[in-house]
Steps between C-alpha positions, in 0.01 A plus 500: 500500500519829356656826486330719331746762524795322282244359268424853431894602448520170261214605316642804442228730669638814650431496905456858667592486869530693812755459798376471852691615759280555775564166642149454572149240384240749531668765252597196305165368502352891404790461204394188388177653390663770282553299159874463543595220327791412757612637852827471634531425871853636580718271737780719429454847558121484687480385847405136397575194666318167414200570718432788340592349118222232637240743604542686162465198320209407624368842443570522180343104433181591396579739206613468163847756608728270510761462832910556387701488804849622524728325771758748670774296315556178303570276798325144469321446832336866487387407211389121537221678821398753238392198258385293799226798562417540139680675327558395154649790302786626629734844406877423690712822563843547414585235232816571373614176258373189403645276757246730742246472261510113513479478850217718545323247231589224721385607825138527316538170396456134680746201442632445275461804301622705788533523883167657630423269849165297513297575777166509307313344792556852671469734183231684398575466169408143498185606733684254686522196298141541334624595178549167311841431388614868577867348552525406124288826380647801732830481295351621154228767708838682621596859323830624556532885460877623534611832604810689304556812662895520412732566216670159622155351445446728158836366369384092592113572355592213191603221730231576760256462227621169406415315864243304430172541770579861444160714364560859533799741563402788725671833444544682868531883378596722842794169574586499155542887473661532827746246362585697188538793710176680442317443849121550514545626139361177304368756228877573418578432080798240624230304733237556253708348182604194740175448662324444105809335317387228778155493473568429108777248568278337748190458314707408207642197718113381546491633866265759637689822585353692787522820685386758758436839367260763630547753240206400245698580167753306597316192619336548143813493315575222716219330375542574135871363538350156616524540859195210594504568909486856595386620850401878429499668863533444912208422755773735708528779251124533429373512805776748616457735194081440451528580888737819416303603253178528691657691783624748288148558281386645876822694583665225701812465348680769716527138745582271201863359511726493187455233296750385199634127353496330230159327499 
């Protein structure tokens, strides 16, 4: 089995991404086609559930983008139906120490290097038992992304890089700046100093740092830093401002709403 995904964060190869948030195949499909290297299906702040997850998925299959999925929180049995429908790379919200770094590692994992559930005979990520051995393979296909998005988080960064089954460290900026008191200010100097003394402490640890970041000389300095996964823009925000933008080039805009966020 592969994943082509965290052979490409091993490797060292930087991985430009986008986030989806539509919550729906046929823009994922249309996405797929775009070069991304990655797309993030959001289970966390999109309205996902697995169905939706699946159809995306399976979407997505025949392209070289590859599928990251984000479960709405690090609880095992959300995440053990995200694996069963495919999912291989996952990026788990809200990680604030090691001990919830572990677990998420576990609940990717079968016995007894963890405590994901076998039900392979349903999953489609055995294509229901026709993938030889998958039991004894899945474990090492598995990617675990982890979310810090606190200063709690910030200030346990050295022991969550030490779980093993860990490969990247996500930075969430509009959490993380909220939490330092600078809400949907992510560009602030105090985020901004934070945000790259942990890309450089994570890529120094041998883990791929990652990050969302819409504003191009920033995801560029990201990049420069070491950052190895970053997703560059929003289905949501393009197709709201592209859509903006062409209303107002023929006077429309006196009917546009206000529009302001981070991303």
């Amino acid at each position: 089995m592969k994943n082509a995904f965290k052979d490409a964060l091993k490797a060292g190869r930087p991985q430009i991404g986008l986030w989806l948030g539509l919550a729906n195949s046929y823009s994922a499909e249309l996405l797929a086609g775009a070069g991304f290297d990655w797309l993030l299906i959001d289970g966390e702040h999109a309205p996902n559930n697995v169905q939706t997850v699946l159809t995306q998925l399976q979407a997505i299959a025949p392209y070289p983008s590859q599928p990251v999925v984000r479960p709405s929180w690090n609880d095992p049995v959300q995440i053990k139906q995200l694996l069963d429908i495919g999912a291989q790379t996952l990026l788990v919200p809200m990680v604030q120490n090691a001990d919830e770094a572990r677990n998420a590692v576990a609940a990717t994992r079968y016995p007894p290097a963890g405590i994901r559930g076998v039900g392979s005979a349903l999953a489609r990520a055995s294509r229901w038992n026709r993938i030889p051995d998958y039991l004894h393979q899945a474990n090492d296909a598995m990617c675990v992304l982890v979310q810090i998005e606190t200063r709690e988080a910030m200030s346990n960064l050295a022991s969550i890089l030490d779980v093993d089954g860990i490969d990247g460290v996500f930075i969430g900026p509009a959490d993380l700046s909220a939490d330092m008191g600078f809400a949907g200010n992510p560009q602030h100097p105090e985020v901004q100093a934070a945000i790259e003394n942990a890309i450089v402490q994570i890529r120094a640890a041998g883990k791929a740092p990652g990050i969302l970041m819409a504003n191009e000389p920033l995801a560029k300095r990201y990049l420069e830093l070491g950052a190895l996964f970053v997703a560059v823009g929003v289905d949501t925000t393009l197709l709201a401002r592209g859509a903006q933008a062409l209303a107002a080039r023929f006077g429309a805009e006196k009917n546009m709403s206000g529009s302001s966020g981070v991303y």
